[in-house]
N, CA, C and O atoms as a printed pandas DataFrame, in Angstrom:
     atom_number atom_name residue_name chain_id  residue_number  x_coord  y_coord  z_coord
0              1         N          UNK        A               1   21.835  -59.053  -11.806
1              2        CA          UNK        A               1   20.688  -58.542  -12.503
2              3         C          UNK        A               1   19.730  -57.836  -11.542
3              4         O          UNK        A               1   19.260  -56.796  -12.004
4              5         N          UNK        A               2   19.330  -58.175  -10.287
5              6        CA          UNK        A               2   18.785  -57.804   -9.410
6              7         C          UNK        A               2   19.153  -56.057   -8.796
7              8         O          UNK        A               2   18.459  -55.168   -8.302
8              9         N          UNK        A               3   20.430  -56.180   -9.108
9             10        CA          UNK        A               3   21.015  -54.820   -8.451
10            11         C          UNK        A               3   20.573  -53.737   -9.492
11            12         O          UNK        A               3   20.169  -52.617   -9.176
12            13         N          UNK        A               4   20.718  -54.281  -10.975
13            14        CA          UNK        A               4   20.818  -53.243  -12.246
14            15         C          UNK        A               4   18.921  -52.705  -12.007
15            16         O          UNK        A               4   18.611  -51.515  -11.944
16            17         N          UNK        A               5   18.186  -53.515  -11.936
17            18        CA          UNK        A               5   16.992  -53.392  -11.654
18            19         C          UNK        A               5   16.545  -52.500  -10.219
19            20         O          UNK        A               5   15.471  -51.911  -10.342
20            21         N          UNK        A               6   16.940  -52.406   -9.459
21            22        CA          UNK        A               6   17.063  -51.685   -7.955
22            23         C          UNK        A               6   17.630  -50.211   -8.415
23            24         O          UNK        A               6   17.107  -49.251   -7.848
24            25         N          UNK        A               7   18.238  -50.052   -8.994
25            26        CA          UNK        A               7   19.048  -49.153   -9.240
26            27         C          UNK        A               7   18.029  -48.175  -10.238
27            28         O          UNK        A               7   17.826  -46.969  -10.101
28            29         N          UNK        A               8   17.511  -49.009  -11.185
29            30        CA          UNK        A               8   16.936  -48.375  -12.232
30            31         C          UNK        A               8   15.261  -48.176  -11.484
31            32         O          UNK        A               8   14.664  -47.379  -12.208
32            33         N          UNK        A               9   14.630  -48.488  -10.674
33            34        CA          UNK        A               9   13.842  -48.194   -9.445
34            35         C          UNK        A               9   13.885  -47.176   -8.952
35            36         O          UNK        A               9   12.940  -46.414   -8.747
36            37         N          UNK        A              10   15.326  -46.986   -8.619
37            38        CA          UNK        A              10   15.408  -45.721   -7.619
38            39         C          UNK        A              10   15.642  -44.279   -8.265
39            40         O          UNK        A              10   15.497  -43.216   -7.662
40            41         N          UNK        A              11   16.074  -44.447   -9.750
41            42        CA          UNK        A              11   16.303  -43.850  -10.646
42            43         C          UNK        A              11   14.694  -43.058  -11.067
43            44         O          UNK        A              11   14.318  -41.886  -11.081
44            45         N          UNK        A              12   14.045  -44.364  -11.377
45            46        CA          UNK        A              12   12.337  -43.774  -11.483
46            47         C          UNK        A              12   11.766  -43.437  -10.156
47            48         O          UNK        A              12   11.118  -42.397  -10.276
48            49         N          UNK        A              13   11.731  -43.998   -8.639
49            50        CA          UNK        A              13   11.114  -43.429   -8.304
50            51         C          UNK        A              13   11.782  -41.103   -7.533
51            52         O          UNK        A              13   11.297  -40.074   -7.063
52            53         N          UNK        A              14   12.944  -41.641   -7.928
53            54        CA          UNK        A              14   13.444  -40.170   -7.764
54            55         C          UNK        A              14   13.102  -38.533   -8.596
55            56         O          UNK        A              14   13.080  -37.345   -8.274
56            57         N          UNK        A              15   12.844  -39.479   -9.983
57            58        CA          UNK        A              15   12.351  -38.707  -11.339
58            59         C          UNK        A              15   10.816  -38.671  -10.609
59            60         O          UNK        A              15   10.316  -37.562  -10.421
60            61         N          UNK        A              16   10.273  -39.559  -10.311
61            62        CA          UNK        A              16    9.058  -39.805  -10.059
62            63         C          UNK        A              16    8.696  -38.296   -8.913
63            64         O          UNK        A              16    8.278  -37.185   -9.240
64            65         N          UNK        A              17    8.986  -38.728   -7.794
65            66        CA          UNK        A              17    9.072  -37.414   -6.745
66            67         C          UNK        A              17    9.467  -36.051   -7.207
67            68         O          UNK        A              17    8.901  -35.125   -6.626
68            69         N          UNK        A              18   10.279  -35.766   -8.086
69            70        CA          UNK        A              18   10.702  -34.973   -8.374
70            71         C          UNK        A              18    9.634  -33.834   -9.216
71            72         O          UNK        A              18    9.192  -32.717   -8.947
72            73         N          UNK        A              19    9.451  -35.166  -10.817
73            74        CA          UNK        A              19    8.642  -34.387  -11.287
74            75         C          UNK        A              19    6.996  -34.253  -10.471
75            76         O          UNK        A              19    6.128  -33.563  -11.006
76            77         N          UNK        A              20    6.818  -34.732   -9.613
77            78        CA          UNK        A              20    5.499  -34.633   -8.861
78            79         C          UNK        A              20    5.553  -33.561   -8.015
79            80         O          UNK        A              20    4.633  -32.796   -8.306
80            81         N          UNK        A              21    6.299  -33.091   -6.971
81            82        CA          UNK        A              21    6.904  -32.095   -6.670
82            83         C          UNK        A              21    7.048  -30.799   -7.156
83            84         O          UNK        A              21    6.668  -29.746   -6.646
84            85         N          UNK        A              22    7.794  -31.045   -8.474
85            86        CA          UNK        A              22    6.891  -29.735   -9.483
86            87         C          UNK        A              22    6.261  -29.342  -10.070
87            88         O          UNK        A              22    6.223  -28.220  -10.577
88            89         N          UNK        A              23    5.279  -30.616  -10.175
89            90        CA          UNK        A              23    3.974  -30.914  -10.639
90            91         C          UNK        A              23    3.005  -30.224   -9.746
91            92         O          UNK        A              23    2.212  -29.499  -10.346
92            93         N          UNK        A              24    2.907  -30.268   -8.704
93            94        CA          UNK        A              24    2.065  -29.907   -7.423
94            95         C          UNK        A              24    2.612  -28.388   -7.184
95            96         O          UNK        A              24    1.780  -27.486   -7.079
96            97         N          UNK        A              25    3.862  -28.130   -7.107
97            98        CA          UNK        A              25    4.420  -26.575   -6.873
98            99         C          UNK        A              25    3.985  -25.427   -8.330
99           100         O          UNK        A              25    4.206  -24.221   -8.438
100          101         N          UNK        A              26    3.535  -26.062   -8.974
101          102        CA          UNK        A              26    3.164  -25.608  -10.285
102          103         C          UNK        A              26    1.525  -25.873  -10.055
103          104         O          UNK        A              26    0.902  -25.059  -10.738
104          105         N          UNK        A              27    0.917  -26.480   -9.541
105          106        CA          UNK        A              27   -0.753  -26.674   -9.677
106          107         C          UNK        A              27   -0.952  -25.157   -8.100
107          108         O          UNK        A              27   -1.817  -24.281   -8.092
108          109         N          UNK        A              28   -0.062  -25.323   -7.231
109          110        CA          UNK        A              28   -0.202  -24.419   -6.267
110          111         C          UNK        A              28   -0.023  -23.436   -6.842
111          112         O          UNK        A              28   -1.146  -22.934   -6.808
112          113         N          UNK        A              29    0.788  -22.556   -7.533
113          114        CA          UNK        A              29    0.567  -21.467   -8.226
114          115         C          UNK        A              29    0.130  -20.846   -8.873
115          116         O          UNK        A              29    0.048  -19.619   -8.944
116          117         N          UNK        A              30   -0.435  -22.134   -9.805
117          118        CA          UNK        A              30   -1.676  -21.503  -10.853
118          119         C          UNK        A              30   -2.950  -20.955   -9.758
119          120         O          UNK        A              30   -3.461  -19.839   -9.660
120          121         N          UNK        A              31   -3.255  -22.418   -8.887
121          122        CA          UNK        A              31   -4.716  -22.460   -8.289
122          123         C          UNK        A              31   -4.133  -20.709   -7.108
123          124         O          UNK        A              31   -5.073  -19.918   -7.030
124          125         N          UNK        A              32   -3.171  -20.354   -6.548
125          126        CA          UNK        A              32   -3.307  -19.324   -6.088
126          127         C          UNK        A              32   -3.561  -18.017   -6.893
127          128         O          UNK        A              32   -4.351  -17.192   -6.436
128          129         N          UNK        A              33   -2.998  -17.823   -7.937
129          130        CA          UNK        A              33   -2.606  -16.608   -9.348
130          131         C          UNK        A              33   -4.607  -16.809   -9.535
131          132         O          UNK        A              33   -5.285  -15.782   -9.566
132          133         N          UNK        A              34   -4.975  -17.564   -9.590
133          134        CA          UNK        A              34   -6.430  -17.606  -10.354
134          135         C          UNK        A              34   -7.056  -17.314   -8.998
135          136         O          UNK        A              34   -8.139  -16.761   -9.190
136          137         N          UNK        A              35   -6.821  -17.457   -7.812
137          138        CA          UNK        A              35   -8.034  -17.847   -6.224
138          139         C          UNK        A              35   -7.652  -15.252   -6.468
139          140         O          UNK        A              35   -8.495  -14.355   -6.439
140          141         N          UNK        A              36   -6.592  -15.191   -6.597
141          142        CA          UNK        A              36   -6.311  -13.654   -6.485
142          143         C          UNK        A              36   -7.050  -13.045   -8.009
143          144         O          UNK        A              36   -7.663  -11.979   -7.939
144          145         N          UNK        A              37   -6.977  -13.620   -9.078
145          146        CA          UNK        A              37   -8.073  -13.066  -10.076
146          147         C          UNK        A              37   -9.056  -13.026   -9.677
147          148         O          UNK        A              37   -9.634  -11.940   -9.723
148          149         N          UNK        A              38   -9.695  -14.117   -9.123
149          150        CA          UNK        A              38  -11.524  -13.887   -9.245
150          151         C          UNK        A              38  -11.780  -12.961   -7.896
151          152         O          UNK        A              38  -12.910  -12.534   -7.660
152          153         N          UNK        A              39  -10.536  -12.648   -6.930
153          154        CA          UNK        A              39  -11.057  -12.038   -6.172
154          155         C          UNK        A              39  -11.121  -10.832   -6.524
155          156         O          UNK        A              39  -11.878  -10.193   -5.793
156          157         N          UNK        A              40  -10.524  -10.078   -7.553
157          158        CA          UNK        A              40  -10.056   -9.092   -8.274
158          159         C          UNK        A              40  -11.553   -9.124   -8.671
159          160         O          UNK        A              40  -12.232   -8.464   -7.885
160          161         N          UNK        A              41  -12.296   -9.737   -9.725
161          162        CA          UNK        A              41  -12.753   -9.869  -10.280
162          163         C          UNK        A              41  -14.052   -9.612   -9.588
163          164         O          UNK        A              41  -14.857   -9.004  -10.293
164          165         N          UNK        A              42  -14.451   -9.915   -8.408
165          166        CA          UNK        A              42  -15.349  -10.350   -7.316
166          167         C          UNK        A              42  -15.624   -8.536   -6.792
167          168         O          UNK        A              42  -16.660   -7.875   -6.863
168          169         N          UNK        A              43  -14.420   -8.189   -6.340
169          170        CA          UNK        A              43  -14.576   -6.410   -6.195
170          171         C          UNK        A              43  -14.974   -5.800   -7.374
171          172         O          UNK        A              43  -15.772   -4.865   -7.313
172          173         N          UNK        A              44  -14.506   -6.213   -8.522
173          174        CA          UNK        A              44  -15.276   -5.129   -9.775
174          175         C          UNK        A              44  -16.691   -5.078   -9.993
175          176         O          UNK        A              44  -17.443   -4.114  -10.143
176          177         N          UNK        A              45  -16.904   -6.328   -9.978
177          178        CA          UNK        A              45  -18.448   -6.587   -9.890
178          179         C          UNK        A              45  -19.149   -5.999   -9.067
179          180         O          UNK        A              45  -20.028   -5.196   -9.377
180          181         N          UNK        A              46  -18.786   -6.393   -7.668
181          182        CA          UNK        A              46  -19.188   -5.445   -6.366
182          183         C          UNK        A              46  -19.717   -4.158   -6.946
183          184         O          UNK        A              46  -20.859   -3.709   -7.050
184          185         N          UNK        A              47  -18.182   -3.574   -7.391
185          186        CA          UNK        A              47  -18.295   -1.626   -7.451
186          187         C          UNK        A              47  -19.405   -1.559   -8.640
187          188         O          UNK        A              47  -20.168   -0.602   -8.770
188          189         N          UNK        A              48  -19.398   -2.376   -9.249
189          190        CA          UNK        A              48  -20.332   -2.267  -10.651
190          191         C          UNK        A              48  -21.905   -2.133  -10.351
191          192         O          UNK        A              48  -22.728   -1.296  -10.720
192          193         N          UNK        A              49  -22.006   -3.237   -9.569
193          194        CA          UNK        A              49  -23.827   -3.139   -9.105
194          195         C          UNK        A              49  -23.729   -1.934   -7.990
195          196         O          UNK        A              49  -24.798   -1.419   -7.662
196          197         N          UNK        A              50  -22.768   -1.550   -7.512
197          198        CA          UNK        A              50  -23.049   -0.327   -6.420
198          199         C          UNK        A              50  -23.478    0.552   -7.256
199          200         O          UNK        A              50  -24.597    1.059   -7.175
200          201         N          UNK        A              51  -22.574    0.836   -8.202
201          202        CA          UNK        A              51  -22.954    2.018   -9.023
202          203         C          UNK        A              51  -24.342    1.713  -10.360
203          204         O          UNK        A              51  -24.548    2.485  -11.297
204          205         N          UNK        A              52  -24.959    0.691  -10.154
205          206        CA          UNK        A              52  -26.245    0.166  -11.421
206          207         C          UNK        A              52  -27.043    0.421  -10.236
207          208         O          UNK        A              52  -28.148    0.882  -10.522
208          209         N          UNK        A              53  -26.801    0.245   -8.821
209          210        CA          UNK        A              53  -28.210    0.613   -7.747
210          211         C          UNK        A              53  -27.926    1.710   -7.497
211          212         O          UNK        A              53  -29.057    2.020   -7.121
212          213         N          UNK        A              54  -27.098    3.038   -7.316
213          214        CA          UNK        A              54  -27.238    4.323   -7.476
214          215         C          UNK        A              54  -27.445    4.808   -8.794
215          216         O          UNK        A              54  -27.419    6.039   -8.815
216          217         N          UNK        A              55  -27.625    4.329   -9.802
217          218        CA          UNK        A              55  -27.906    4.615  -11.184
218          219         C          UNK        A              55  -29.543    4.970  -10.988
219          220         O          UNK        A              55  -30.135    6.035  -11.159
220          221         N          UNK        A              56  -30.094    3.493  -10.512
221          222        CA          UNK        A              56  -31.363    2.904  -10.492
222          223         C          UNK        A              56  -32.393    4.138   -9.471
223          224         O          UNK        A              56  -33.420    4.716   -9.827
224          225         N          UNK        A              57  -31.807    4.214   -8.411
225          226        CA          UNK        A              57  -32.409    5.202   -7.364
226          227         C          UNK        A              57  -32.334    6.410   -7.899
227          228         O          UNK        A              57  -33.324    7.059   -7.562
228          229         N          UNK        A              58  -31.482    7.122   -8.706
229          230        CA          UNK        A              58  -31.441    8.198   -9.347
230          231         C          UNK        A              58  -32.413    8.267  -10.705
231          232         O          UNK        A              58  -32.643    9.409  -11.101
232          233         N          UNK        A              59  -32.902    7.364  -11.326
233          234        CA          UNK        A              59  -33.480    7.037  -12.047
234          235         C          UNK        A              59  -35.241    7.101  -12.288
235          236         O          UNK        A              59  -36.132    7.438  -13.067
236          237         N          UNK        A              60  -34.892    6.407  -10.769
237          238        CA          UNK        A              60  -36.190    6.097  -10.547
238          239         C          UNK        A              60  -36.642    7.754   -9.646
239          240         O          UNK        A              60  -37.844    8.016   -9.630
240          241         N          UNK        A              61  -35.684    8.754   -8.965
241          242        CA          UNK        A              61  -36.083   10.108   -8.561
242          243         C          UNK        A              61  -36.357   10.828   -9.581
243          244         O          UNK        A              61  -37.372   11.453   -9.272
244          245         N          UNK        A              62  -35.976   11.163  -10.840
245          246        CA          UNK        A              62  -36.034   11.862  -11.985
246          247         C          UNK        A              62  -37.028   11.266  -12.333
247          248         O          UNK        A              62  -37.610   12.152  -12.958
248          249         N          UNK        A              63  -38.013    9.896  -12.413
249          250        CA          UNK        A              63  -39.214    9.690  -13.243
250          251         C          UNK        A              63  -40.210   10.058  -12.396
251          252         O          UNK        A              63  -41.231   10.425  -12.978
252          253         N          UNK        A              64  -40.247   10.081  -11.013
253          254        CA          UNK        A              64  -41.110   11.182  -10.170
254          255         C          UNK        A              64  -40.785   12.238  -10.118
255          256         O          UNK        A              64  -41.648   12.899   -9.541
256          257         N          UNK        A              65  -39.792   12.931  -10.482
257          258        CA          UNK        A              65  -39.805   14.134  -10.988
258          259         C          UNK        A              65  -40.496   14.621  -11.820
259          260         O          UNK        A              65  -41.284   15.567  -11.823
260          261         N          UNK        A              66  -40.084   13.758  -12.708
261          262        CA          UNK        A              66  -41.086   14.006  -14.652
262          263         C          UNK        A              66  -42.460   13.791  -14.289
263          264         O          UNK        A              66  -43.044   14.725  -14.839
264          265         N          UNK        A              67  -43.568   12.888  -13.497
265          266        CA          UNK        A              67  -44.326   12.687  -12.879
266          267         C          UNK        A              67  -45.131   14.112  -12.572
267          268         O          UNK        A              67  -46.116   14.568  -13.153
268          269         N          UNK        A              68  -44.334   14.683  -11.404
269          270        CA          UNK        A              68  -44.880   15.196  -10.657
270          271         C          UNK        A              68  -45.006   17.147  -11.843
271          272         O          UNK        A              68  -45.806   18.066  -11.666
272          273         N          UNK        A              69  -44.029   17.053  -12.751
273          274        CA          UNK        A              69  -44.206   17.991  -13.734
274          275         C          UNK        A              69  -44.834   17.988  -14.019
275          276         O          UNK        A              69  -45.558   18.928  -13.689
276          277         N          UNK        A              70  -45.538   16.715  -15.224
277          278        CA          UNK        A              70  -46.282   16.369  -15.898
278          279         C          UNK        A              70  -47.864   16.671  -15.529
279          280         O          UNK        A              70  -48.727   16.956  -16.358
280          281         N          UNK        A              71  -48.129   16.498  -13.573
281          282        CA          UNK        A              71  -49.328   16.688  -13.257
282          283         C          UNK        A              71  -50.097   17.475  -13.969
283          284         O          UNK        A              71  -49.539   18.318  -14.672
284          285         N          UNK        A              72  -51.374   17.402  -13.961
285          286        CA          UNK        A              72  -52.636   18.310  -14.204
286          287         C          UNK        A              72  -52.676   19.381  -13.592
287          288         O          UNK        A              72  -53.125   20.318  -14.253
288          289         N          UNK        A              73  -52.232   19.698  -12.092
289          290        CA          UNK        A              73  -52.115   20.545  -11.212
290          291         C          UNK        A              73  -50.867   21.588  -11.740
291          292         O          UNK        A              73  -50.797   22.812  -11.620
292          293         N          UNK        A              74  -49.971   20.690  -12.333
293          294        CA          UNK        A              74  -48.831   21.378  -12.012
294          295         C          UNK        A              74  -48.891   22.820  -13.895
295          296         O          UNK        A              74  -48.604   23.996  -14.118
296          297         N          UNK        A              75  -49.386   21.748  -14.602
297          298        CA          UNK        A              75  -50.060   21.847  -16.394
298          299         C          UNK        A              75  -50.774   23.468  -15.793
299          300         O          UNK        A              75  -50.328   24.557  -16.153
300          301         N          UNK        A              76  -51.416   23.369  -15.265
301          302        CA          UNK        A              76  -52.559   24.303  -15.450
302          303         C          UNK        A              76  -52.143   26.049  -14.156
303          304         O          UNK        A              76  -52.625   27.175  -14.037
304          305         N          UNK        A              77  -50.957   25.208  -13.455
305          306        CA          UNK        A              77  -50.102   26.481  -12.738
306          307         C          UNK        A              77  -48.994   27.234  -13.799
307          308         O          UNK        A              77  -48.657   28.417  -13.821
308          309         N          UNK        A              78  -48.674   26.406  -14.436
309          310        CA          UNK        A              78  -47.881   27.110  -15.519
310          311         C          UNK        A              78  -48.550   27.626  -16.756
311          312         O          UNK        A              78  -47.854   28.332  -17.486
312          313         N          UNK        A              79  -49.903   27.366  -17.141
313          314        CA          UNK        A              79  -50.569   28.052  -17.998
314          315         C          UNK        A              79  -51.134   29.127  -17.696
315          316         O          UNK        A              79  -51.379   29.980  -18.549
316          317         N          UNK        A              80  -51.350   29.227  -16.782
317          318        CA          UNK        A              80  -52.059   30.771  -15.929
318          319         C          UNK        A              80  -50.622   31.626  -15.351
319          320         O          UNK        A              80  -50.505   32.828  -15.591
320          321         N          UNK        A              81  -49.977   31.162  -14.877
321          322        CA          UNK        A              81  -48.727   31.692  -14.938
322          323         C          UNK        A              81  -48.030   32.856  -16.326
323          324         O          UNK        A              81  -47.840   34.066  -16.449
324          325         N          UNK        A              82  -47.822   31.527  -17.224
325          326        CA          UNK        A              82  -47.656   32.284  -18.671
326          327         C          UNK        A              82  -48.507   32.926  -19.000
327          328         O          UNK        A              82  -48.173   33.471  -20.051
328          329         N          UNK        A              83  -50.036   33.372  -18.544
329          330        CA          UNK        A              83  -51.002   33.768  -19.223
330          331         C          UNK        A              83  -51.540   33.175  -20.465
331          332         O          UNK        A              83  -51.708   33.894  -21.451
332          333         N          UNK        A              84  -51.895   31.583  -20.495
333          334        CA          UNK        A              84  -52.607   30.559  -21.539
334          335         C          UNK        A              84  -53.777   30.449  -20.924
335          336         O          UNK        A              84  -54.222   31.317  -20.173
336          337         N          UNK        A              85  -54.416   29.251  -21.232
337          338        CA          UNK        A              85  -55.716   29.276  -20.776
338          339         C          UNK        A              85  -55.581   27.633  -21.271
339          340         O          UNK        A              85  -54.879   27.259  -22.211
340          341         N          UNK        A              86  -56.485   26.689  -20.344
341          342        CA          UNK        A              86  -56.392   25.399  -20.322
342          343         C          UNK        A              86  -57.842   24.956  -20.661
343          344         O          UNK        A              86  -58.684   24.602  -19.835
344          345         N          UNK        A              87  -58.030   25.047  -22.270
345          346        CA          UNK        A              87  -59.045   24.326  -22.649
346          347         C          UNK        A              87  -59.105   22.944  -22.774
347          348         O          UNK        A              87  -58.317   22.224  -23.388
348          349         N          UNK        A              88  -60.267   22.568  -22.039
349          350        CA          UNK        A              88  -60.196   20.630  -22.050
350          351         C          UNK        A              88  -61.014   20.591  -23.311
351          352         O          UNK        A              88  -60.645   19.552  -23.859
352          353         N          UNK        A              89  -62.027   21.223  -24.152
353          354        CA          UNK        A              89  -62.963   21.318  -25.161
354          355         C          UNK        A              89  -61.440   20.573  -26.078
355          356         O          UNK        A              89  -61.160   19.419  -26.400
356          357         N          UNK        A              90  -60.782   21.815  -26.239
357          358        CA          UNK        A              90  -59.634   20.982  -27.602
358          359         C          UNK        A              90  -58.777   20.494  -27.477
359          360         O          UNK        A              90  -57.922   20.575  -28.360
360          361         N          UNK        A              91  -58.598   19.890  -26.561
361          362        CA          UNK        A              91  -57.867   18.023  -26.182
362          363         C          UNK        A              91  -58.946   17.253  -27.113
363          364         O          UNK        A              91  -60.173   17.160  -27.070
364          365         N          UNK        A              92  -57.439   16.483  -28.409
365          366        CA          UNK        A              92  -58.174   15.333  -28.978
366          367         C          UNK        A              92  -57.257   14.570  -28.405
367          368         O          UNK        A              92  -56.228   15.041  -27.922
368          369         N          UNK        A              93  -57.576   13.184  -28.406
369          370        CA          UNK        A              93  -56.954   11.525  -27.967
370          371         C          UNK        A              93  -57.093   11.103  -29.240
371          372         O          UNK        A              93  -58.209   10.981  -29.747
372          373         N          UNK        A              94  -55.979   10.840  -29.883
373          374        CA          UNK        A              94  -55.004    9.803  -31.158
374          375         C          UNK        A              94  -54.912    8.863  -30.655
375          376         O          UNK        A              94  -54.286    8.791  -29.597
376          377         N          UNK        A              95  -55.501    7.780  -31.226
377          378        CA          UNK        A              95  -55.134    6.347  -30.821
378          379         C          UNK        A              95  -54.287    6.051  -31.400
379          380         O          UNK        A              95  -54.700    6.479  -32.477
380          381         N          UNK        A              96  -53.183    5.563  -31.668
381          382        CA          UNK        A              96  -51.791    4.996  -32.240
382          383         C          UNK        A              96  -51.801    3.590  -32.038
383          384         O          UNK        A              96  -51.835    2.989  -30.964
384          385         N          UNK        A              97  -51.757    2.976  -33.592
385          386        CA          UNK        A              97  -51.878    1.759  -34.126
386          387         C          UNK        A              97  -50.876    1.223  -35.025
387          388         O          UNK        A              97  -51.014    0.096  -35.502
């Protein structure tokens, strides 16, 4: 009885190693396949904010652009230019409510 029992031991711990073995050769592949996604994942992001902070700097040059159009100085070179005339008398201010 002792032997049938030894036997059936070595039986489990062989299944045992075995399936652990490809238990672990299978957790190593996932955890590598996923460590190479997020690095994937890690560069897109990268290129993404590179290009939202050259968005931003370009953004922010065109609203000092519009700025510097917009001036009073700049208003009253292009009205004499065109031949207008820059009455401040008929400037009304609309309050918007």
């Amino acid at each position: 009885m002792g032997k049938k029992l030894r036997g059936k031991k070595k039986t489990f711990e062989k299944n045992f190693i075995t399936f652990g073995g490809i238990f672990l050769l299978c957790l190593f592949a996932i955890c590598f396949f996923t460590n190479n996604s997020l690095s994937s994942l890690n560069v897109d992001v990268e290129e993404l904010k590179t290009k939202v902070r050259t968005q931003q700097e370009s953004n922010q040059g065109l609203s000092m652009k519009i700025n510097e159009l917009a001036s009073l100085e700049n208003v009253n070179e292009v009205a004499n230019n065109t031949g207008l005339a820059y009455n401040n008398s008929n400037i009304r201010i609309v309050n918007s409510r």
